[in-house]
C-alpha positions as CSV (number, residue, x, y, z in Angstrom):
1,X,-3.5,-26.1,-17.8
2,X,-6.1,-23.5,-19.4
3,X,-8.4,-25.4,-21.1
4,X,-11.8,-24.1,-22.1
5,X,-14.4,-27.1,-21.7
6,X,-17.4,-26.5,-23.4
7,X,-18.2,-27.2,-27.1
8,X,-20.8,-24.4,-28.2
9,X,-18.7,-21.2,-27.2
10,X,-15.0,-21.9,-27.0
11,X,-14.1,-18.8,-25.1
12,X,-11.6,-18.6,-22.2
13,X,-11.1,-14.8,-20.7
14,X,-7.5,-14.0,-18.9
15,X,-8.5,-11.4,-17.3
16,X,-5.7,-9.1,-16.2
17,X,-4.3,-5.6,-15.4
18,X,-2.6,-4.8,-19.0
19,X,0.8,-4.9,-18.1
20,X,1.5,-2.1,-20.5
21,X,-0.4,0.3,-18.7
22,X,1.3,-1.3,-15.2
23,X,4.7,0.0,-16.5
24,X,3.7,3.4,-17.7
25,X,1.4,4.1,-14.5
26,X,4.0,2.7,-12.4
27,X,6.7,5.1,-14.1
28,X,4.6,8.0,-14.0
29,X,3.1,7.0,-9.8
30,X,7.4,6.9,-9.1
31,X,8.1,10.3,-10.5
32,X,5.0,12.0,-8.4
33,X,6.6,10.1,-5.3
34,X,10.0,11.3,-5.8
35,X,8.6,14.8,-6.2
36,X,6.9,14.5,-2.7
37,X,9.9,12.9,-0.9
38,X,12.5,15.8,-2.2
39,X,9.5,18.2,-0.9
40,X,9.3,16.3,2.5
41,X,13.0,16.0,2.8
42,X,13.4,19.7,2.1
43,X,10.8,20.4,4.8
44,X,12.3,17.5,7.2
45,X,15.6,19.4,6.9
46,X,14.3,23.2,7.2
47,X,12.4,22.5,10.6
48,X,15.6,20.7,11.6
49,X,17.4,23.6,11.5
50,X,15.3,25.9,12.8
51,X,14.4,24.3,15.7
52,X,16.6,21.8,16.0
53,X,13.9,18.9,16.4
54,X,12.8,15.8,14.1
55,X,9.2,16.9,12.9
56,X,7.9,13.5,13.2
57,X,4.7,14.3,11.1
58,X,6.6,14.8,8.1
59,X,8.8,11.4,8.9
60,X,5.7,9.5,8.9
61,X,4.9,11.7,5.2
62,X,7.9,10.4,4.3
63,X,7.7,6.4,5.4
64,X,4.2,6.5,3.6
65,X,5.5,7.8,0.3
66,X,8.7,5.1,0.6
67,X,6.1,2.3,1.1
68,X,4.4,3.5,-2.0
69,X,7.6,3.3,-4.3
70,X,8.0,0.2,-2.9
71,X,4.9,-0.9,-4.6
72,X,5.5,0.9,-7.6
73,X,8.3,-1.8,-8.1
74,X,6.3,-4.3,-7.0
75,X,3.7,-2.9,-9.7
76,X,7.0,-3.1,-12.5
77,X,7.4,-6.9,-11.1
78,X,3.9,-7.3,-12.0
79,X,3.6,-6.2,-15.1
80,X,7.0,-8.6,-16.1
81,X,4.7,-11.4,-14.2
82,X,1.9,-10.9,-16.2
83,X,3.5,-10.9,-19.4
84,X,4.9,-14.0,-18.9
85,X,2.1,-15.8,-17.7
86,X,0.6,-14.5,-20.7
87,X,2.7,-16.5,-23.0
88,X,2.4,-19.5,-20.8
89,X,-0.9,-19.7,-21.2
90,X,-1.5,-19.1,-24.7
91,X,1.6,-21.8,-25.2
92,X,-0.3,-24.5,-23.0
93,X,-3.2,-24.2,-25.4
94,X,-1.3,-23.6,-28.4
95,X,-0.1,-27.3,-28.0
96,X,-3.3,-28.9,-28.4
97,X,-3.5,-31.2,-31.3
98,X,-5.5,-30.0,-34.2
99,X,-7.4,-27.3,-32.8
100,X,-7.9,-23.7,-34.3
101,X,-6.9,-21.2,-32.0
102,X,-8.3,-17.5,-32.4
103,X,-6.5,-14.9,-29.5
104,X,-8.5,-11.7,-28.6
105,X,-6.6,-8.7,-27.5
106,X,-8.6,-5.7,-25.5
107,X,-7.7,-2.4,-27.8
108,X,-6.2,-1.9,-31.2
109,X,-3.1,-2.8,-33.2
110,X,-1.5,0.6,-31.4
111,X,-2.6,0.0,-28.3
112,X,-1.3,-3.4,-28.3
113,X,2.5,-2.2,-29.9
114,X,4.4,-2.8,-26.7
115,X,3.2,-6.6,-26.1
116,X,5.4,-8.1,-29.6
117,X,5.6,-11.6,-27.3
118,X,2.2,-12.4,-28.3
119,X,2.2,-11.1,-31.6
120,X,5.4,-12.9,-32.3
121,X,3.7,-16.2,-30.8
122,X,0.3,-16.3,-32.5
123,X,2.7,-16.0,-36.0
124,X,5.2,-18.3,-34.9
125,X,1.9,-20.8,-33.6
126,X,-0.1,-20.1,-36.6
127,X,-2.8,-18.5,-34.1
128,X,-5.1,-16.0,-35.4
129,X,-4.8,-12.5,-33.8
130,X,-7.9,-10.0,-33.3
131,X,-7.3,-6.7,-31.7
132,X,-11.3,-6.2,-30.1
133,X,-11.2,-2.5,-30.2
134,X,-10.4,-2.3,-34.5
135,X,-12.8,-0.6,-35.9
136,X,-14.4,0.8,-32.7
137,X,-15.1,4.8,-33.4
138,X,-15.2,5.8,-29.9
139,X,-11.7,3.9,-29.1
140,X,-10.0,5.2,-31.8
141,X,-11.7,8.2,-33.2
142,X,-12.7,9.2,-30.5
143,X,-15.8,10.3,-31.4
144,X,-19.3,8.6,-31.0
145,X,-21.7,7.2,-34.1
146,X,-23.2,10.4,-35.0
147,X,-19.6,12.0,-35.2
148,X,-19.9,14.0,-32.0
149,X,-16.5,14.2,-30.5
150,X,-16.8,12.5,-26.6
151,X,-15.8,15.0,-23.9
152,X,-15.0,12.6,-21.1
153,X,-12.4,9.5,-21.3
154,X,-15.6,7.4,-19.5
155,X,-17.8,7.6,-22.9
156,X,-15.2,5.3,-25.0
157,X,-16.7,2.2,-22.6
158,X,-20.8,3.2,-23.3
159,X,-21.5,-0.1,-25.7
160,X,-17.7,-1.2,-25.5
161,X,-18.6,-4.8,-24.9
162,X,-21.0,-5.2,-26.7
163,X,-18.9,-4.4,-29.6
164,X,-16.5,-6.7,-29.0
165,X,-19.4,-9.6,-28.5
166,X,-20.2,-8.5,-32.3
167,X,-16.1,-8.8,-33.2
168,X,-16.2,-12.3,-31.5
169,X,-19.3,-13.6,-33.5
170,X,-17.9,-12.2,-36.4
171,X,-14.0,-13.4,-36.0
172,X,-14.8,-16.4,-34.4
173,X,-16.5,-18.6,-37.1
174,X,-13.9,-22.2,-37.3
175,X,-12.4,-21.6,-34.3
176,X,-11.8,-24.9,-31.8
177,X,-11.1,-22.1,-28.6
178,X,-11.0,-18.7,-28.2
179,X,-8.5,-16.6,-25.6
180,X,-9.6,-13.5,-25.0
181,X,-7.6,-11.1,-23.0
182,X,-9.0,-8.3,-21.1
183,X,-8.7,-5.8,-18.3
184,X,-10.0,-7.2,-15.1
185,X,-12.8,-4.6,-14.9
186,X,-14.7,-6.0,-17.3
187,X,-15.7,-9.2,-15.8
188,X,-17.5,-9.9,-12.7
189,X,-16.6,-10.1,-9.5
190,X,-14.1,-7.7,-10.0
191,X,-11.8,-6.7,-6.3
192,X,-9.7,-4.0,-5.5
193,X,-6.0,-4.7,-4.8
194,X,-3.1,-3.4,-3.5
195,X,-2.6,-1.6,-7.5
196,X,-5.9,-0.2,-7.4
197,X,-4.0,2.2,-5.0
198,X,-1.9,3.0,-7.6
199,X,-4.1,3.4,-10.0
200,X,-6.8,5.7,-7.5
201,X,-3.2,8.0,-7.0
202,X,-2.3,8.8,-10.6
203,X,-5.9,8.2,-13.1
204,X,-9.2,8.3,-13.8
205,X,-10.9,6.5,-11.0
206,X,-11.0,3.3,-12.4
207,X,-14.4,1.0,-11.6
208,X,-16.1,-2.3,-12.9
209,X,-17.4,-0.9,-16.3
210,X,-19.6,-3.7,-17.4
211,X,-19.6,-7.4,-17.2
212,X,-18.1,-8.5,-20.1
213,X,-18.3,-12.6,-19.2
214,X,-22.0,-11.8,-19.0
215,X,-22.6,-9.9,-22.5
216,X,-21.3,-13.2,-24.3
217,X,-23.6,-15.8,-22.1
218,X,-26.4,-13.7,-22.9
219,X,-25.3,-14.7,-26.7
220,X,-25.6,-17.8,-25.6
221,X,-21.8,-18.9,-25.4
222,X,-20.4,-20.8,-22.1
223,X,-17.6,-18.9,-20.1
224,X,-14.6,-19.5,-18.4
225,X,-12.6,-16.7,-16.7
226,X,-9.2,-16.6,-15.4
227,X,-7.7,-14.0,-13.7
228,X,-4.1,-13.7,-14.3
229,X,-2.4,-12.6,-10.6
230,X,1.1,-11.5,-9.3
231,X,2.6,-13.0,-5.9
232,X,3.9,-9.0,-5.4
């Protein structure tokens, strides 16, 4: 059971890939594939016929990209995974007697449109809901304090977590335990996987962008971290 131990800070991060973003990368990674394997096929089947040999480079183009839409399903599986384990979680601590429960959610109320399971639970549980990101000008505006509009996707993280240390302190005032749910890049000890692949194929290349666990123990709060994992 997930159970944060320590009096002063209350926090427990589930650190995770967002399984919203799994599904729509893993969509997106599954159409470029099928692009390349009708390309490879077409070529597979040209050089066929005009020399009447199996071009065995382009077989082994082809048994790489069918490996990789292999893990683009295993990447859907995940995302489904994750979601539920979400929900576990936040039911195993919802069940503790007589606690106030606050649950943090990396992004805003849009960003977060696609999870309603956890919405639906924290009204149904009578858990309070903070989206970290409301209120943040560079992740919603898009622009930075002076008004300046950002020109690269990287600037939204510059002082990211430190704003949602200041959400926390200001949210968390009453609460017996805190959830908060982020990406797995922003908490230490952060290691590649098998999606990282995925991710490297199709966006921004994706690295450790700050140490989130380590912003709120410099505030003085005790943290827990677990990272939420598939078996795909």
């Amino acid at each position: 059971m997930v159970v944060c131990t320590n009096r002063k800070a209350k926090i427990c991060i589930l650190a995770e890939y967002h399984p919203t973003n799994l599904t729509a990368l893993s969509f997106l990674a599954a159409h470029m594939i099928k692009k390349e394997i009708e390309r490879l096929g077409g070529e597979l089947i040209e050089k066929l016929y005009s020399s009447g040999e199996v071009d065995k480079s382009i077989l082994r183009s082809l048994e790489k990209e069918v490996d990789e839409m292999v893990e683009c399903i295993n990447m859907l599986l995940c995302a489904h995974e994750i979601r539920e384990k979400e929900v576990e979680y936040l039911n195993e601590i919802a069940r503790l007697p007589n606690k106030k429960i606050v649950i943090y959610l990396e992004g805003n109320r849009d960003a977060n449109a696609a999870r309603p399971e956890i919405v639906e639970l924290a009204r149904e549980k009578n858990l309070k809901l903070v989206y970290l990101d409301e209120g943040n000008r560079r992740y919603e505006n898009f622009v930075d304090e002076n008004g300046r509009i950002l020109k690269h996707a990287h600037e939204i993280q510059i002082e990211r977590e430190d704003f949602w240390v200041d959400r926390i302190e200001e949210t968390i005032a009453d609460a017996d335990y805190a959830i908060v749910i982020v990406g797995r890049n922003h908490v230490s000890n952060y290691k590649n996987d098998y999606i990282r692949k995925i991710y490297k194929r199709i966006s921004l290349k994706r690295k450790s962008v700050g140490y989130f666990d380590e912003r709120l123990r410099e505030r003085g709060y005790e943290v827990e971290i677990f990272r939420i994992t598939c078996k795909w």
